[in-house]
Backbone as JSON Lines, residues from 0, in Angstrom:
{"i":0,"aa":"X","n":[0.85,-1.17,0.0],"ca":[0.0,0.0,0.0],"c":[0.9,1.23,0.0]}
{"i":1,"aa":"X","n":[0.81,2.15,-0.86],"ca":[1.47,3.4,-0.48],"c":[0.54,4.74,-0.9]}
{"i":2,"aa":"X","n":[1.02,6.21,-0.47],"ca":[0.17,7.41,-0.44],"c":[0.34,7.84,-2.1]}
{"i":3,"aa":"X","n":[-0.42,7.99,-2.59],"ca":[-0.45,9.04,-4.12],"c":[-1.32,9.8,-3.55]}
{"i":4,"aa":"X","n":[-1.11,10.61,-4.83],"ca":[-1.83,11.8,-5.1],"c":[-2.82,11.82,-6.52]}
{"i":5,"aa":"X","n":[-3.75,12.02,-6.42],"ca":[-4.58,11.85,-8.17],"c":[-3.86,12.97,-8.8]}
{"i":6,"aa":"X","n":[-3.46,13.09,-10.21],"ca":[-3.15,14.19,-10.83],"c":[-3.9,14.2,-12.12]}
{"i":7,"aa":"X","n":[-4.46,13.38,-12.46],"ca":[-5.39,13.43,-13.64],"c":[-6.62,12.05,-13.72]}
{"i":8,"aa":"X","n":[-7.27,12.22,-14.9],"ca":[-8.57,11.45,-15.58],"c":[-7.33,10.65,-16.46]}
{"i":9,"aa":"X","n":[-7.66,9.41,-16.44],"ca":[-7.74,8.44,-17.4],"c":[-8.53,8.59,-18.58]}
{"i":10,"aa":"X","n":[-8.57,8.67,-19.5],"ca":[-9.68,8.42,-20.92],"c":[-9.27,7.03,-21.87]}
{"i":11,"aa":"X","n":[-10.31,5.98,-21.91],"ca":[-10.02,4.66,-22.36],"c":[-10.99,4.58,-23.25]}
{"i":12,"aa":"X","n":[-11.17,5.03,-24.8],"ca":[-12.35,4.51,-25.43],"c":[-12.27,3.56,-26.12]}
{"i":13,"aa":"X","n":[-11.59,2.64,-25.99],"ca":[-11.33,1.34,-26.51],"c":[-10.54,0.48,-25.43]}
{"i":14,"aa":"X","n":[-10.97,-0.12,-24.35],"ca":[-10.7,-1.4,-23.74],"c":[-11.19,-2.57,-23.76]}
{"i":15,"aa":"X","n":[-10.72,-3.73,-22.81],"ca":[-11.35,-4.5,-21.97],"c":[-12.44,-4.58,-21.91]}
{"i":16,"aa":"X","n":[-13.82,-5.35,-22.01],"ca":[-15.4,-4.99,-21.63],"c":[-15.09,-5.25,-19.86]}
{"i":17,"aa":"X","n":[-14.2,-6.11,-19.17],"ca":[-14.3,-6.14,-18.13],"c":[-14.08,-4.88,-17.31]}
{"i":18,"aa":"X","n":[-13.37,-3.72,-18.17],"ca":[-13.23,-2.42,-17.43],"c":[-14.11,-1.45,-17.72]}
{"i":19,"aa":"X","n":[-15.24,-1.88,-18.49],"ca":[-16.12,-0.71,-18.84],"c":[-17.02,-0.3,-17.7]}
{"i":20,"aa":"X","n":[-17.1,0.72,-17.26],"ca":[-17.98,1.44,-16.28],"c":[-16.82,2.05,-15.31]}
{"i":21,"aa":"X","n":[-15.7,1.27,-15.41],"ca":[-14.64,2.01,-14.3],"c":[-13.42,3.08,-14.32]}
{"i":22,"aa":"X","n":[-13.73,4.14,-13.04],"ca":[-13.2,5.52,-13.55],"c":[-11.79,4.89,-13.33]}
{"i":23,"aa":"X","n":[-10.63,5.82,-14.46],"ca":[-9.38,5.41,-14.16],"c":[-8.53,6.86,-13.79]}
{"i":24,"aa":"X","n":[-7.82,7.0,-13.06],"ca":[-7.33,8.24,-13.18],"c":[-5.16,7.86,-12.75]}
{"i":25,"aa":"X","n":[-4.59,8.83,-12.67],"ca":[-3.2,8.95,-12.81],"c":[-2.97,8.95,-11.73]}
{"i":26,"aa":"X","n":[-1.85,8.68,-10.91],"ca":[-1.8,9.13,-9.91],"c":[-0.31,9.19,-9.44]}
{"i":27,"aa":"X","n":[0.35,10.14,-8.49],"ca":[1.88,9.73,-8.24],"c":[2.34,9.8,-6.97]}
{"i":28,"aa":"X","n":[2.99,8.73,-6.39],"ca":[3.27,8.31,-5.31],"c":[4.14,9.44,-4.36]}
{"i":29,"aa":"X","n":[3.6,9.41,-3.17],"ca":[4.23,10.62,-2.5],"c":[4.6,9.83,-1.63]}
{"i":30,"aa":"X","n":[6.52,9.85,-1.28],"ca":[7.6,9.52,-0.26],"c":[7.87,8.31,-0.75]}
{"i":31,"aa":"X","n":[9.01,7.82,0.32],"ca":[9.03,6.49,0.34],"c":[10.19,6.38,-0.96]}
{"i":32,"aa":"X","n":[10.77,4.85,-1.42],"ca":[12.03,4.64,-2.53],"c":[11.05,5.15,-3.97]}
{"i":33,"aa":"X","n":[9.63,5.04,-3.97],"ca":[9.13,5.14,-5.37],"c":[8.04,6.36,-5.55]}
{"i":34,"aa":"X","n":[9.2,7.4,-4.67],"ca":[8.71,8.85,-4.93],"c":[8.68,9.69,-6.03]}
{"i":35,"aa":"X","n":[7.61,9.94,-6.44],"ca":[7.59,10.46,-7.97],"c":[6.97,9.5,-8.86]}
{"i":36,"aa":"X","n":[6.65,8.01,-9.05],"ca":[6.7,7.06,-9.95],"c":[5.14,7.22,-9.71]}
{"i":37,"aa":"X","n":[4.61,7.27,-11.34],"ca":[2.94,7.49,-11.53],"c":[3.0,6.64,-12.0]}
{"i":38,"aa":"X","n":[1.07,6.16,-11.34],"ca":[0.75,4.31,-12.43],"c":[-0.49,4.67,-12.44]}
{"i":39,"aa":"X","n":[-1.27,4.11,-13.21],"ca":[-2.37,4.58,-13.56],"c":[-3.68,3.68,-12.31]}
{"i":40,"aa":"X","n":[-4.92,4.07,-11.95],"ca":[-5.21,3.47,-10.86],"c":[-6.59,3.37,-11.26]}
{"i":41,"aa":"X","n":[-7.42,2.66,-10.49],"ca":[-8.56,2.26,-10.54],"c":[-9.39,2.76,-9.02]}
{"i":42,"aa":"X","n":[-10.01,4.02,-9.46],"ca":[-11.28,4.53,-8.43],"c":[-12.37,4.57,-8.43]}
{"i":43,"aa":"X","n":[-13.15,3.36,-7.41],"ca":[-13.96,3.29,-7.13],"c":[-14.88,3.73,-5.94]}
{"i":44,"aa":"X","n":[-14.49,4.74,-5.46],"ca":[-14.22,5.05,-4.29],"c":[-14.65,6.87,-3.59]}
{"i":45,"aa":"X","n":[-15.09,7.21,-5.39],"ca":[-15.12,8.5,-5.56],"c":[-14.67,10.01,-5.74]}
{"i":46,"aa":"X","n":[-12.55,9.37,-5.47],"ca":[-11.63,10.25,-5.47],"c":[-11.63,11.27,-6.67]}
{"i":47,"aa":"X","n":[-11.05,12.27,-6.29],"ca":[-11.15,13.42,-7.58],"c":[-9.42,13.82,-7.13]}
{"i":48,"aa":"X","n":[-9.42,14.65,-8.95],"ca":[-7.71,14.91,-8.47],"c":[-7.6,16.05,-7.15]}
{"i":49,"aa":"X","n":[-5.77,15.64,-7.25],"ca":[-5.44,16.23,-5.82],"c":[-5.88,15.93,-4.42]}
{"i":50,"aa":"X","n":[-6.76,15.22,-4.55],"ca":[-7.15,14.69,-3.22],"c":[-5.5,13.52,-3.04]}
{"i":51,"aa":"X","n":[-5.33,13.4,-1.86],"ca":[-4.07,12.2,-1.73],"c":[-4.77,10.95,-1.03]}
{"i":52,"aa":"X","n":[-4.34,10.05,-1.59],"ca":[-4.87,8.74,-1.42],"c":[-4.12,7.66,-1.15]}
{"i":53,"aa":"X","n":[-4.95,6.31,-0.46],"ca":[-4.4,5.18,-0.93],"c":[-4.46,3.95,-1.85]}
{"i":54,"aa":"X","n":[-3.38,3.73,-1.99],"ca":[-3.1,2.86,-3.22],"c":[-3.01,1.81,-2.57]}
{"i":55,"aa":"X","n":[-3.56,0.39,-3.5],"ca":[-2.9,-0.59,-3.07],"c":[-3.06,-1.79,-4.35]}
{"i":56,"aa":"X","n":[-1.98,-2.8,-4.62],"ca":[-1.88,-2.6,-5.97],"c":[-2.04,-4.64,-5.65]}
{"i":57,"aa":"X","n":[-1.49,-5.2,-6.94],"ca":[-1.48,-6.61,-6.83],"c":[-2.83,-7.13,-7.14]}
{"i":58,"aa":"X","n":[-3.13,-8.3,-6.44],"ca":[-4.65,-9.14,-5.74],"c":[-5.34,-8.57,-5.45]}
{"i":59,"aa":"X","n":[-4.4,-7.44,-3.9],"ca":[-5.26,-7.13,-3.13],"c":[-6.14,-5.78,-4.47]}
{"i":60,"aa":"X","n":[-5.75,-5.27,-5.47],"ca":[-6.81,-4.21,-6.01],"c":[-7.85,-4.52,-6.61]}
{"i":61,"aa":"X","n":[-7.57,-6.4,-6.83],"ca":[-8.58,-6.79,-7.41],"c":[-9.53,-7.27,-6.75]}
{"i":62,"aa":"X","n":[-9.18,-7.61,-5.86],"ca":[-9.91,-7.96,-4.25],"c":[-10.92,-6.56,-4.05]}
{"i":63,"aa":"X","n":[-10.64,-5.42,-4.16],"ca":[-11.3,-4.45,-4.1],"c":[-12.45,-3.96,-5.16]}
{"i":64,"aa":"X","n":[-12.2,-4.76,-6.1],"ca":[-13.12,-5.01,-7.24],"c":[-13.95,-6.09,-6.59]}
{"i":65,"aa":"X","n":[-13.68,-7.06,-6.13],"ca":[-14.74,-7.78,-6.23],"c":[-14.92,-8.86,-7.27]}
{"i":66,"aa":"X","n":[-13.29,-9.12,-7.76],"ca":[-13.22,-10.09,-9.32],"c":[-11.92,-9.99,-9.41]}
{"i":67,"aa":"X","n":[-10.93,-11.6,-8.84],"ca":[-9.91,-11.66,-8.83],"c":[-9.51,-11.79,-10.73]}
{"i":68,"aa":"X","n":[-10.62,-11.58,-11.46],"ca":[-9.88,-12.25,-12.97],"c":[-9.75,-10.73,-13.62]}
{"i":69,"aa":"X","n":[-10.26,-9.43,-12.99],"ca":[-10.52,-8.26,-13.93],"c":[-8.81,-7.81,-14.25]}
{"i":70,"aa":"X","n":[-8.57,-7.55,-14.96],"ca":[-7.22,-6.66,-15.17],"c":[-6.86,-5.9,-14.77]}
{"i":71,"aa":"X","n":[-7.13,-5.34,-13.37],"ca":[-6.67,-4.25,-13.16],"c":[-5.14,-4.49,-11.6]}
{"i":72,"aa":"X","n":[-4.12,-3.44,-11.54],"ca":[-3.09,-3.86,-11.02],"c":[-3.05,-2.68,-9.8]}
{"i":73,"aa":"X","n":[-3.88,-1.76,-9.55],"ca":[-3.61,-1.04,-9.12],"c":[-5.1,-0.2,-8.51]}
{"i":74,"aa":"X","n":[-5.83,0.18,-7.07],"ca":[-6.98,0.39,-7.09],"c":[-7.15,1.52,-5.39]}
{"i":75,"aa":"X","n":[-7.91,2.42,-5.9],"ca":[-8.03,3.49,-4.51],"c":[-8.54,2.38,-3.68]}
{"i":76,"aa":"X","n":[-7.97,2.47,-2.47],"ca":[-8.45,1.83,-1.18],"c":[-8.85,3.01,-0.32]}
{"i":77,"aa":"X","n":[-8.87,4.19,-0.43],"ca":[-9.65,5.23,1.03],"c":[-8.52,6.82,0.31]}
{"i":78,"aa":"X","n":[-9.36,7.77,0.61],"ca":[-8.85,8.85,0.4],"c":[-8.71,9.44,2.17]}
{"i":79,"aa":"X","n":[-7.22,10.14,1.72],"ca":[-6.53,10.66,3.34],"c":[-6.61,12.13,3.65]}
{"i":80,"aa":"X","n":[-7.34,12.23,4.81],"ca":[-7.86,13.35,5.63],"c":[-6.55,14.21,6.09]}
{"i":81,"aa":"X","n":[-5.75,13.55,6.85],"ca":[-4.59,13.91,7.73],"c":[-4.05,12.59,8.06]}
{"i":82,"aa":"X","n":[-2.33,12.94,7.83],"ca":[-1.42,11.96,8.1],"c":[-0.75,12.45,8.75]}
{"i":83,"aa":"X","n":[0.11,11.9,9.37],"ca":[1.53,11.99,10.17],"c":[2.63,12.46,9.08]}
{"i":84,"aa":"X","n":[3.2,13.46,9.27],"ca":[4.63,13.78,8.45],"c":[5.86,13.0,8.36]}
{"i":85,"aa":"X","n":[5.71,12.12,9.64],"ca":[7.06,11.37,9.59],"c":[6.73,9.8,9.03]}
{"i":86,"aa":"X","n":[5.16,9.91,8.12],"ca":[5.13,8.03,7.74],"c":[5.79,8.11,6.43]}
């Protein structure tokens, strides 16, 4: 799991049918060894940019779908209110 930040909309008019209905947006990881590194994410969750969020990527995003077979690698788990400066 680590903190991003949304910085943009995804636009997909040609995918997957298993991804149709789901918002995708950009997002880039704040701290930590893979500071700076954007991956594209899967929000279901209602996030809009600039809000900072969590990520959490693998199984577990598909686990958050609700369909270990969908394609997706990467998925908002909760948008963050206030953190600690030193996590």
């Amino acid at each position: 799991m680590v903190i991003a930040e949304l910085i943009d909309t995804v636009w997909a008019t040609r995918k997957s049918e298993q991804l149709n209905g789901l918002k995708f947006m950009l997002a880039e990881i704040k701290g930590g060894t893979n500071e700076g590194e954007r991956l594209v994410v899967c929000d279901v969750i209602g996030a809009g940019i600039g809000d900072r969020v969590l990520v959490t990527t693998g199984s577990s995003a598909r686990r958050m779908l609700e369909d270990d077979l969908i394609p997706v690698d990467a998925a908002v788990i909760g948008i963050i209110d206030e953190s600690c400066e030193s996590v």
